[in-house]
N, C-alpha and C positions, 0 to 999 in steps of 0.2 A: 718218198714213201712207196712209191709203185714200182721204184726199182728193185726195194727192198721184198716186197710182196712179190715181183719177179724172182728172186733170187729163191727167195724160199719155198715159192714153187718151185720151179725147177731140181728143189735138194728133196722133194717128196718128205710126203707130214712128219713121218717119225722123224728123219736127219733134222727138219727144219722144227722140231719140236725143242732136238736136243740141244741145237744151235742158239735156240732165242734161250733155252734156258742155262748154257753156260755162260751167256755174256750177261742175264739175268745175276746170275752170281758177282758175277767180276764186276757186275757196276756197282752193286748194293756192297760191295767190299770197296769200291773206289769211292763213294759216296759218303760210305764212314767214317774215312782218313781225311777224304778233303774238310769235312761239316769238323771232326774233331779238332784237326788242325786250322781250320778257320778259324773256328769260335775259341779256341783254346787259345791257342797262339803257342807263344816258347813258357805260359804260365805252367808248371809242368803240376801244382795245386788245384789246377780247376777241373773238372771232370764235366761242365755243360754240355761242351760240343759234343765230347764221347757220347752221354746219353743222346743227346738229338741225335749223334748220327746212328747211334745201334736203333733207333726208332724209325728212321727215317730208310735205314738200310733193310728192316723188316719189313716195312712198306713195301718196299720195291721189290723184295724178294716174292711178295703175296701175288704184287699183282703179275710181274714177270715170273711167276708160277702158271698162273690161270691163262695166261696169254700161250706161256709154252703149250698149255693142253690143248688150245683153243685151234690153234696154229698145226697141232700132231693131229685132230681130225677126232679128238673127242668134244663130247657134248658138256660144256660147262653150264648150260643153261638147269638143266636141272639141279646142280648142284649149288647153281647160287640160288636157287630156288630153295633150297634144303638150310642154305644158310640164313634163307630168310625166314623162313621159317621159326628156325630156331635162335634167327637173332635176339629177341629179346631176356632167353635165358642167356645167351653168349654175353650180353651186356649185363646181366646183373654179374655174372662170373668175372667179368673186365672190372668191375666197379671197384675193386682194391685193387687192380693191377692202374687201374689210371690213378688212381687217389696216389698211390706209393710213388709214381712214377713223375707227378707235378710235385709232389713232397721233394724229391730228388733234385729237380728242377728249384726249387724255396730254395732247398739246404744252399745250393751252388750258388745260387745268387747272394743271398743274406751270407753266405759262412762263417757260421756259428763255431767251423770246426772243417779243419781239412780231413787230406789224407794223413797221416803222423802225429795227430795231437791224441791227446792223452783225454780222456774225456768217461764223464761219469750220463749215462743215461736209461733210463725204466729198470733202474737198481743196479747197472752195470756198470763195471768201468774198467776202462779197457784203451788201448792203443787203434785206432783207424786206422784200418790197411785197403778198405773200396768205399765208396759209393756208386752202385751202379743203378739201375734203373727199377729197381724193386725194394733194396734195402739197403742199410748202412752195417757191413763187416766189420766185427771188433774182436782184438785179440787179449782177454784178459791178462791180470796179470800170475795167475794162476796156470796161462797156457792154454786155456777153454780159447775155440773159438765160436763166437756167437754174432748172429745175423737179426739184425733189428728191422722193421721194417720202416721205411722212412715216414710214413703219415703217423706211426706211432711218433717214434724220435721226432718230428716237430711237432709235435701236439701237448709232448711231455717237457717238464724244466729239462734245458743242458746244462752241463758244468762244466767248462773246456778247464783243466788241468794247466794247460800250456800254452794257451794263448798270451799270456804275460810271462816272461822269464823268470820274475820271484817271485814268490808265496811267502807269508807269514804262519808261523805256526803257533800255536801260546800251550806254556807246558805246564801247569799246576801243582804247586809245591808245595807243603806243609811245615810249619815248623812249629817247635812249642810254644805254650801261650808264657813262658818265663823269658822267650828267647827277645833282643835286643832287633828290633824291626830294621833298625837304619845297617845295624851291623849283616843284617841276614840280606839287606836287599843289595848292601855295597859283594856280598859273598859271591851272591845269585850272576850277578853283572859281571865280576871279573872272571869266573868261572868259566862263561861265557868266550870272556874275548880271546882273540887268537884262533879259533880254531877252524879249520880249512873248510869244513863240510859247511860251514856260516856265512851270511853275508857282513866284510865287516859293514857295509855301511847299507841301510840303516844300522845304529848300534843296538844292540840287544838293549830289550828294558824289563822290569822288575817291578808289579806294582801292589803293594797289598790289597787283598782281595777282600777279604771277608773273614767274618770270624765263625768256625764250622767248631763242629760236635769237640773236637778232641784237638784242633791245629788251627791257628790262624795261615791262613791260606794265600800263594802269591800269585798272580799269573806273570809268569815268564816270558816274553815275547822276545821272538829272532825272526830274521827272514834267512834264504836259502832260494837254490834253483827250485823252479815248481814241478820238474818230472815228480813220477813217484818215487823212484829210486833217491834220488835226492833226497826229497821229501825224508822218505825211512830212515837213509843215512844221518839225516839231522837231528831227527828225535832222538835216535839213540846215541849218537854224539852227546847231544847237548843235557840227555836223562844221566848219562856217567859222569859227564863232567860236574855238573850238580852234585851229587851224592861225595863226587870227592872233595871238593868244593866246601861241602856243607861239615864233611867230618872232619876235614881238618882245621876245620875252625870252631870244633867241638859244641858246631849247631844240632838237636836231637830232631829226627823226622819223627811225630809221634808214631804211635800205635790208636785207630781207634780205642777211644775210652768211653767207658758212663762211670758216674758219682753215682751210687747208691744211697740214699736219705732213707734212714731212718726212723723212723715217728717214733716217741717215747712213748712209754707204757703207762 
């Protein structure tokens, strides 16, 4: 240490300011990759380490700031005096930036949801492209990109899309109240098989539902990959194949109706 105080005497205050404060930088950059890459490892899904290190790198960067001034022959003592000052407003102003930023820390521990999944959250839903140390980035499917803050996003329900590879869908179908059940559910089911956008197995099913205003009503159930794309491909797959399905077995989808009654005079 006293060589080092040697040395930078000798480079006079400004050189020896600008000195401690480039290798100030180059650590808080070195310290980032080493803590990411530590704690990350080759998971190229987790983002813990990164956030500790951008935190930990901002550390270093504050206090090998102050050092560099201290070092150049300015007076830092009144200025950390001004910080003291006004530390308590500083802290109330930090209070969402620490909150979002142990949120970020939850998310990566628990993961609820990476980087790439599909996920619906405080009415959004959208593709994950960061988590970094203030908010969760998602890129709708609309093309919007929207920045959630992390203490909201775990505080709110998640719905990870893609966390499981298939999804079930159920597609509700009407048919009339003359039509033959067994024949509309056998229609329903093979309409169904065969088709690419589907998963065959589980096999699609068919169940009578209920009996509504104007249709006795089926649910429909198929699974499929859980993207959304999928997802969309599916429905409308499986909404055509139906319709063909049903007409050419000269099953009728109603038309809502009402009975009108009468009262005699």
């Amino acid at each position: 240490m006293s060589d080092l105080n040697g040395l930078l005497g000798d480079l006079g205050p400004a050189w020896s300011g600008a000195l401690v404060f480039a290798v100030t930088v180059l650590l808080s950059l070195v310290i980032h990759r080493l803590l990411t890459r530590g704690i990350d490892g080759a998971d190229g899904q987790r983002h813990t380490g990164r956030q500790v290190g951008r935190f930990a790198s901002v550390a270093v960067f504050v206090l090998g700031s102050l050092w560099a001034l201290r070092v150049s022959g300015l007076e830092v003592g009144p200025l950390l005096g001004a910080m003291g000052v006004g530390g308590i407003a500083v802290a109330f102003a930090a209070q969402d930036l620490l909150q979002n930023f142990l949120a970020g820390l939850l998310i990566q521990a628990r993961r609820p949801f990476k980087v790439g999944d599909q996920i619906t959250s405080l009415d959004y839903e959208g593709t994950v492209l960061d988590i970094d140390l203030r908010a969760t980035r998602l890129r709708t499917y609309d093309g919007l990109d929207v920045v959630l803050p992390n203490a909201e996003v775990l505080r709110h329900p998640i719905v990870n899309h893609t966390r499981t590879p298939l999804r079930r869908t159920t597609l509700v179908v009407g048919v009339a109240y003359d039509t033959d059940l067994a024949l509309a559910q056998r229609v329903l089911i093979e309409s169904l098989t065969g088709l690419e956008e589907l998963q065959a197995t589980p096999t699609p099913k068919a169940w009578a539902q209920e009996f509504g205003d104007s249709a006795i009503t089926f649910a429909v159930m198929f699974w499929h990959a859980s993207d959304m794309a999928s997802t969309w491909a599916a429905r409308s797959a499986a909404a055509m194949a139906v319709k063909r399905g049903l007409d050419r077995a000269g099953i009728q989808i109603p038309f809502p109706q009402r009975v009108v009654w009468r009262a005699p005079e």
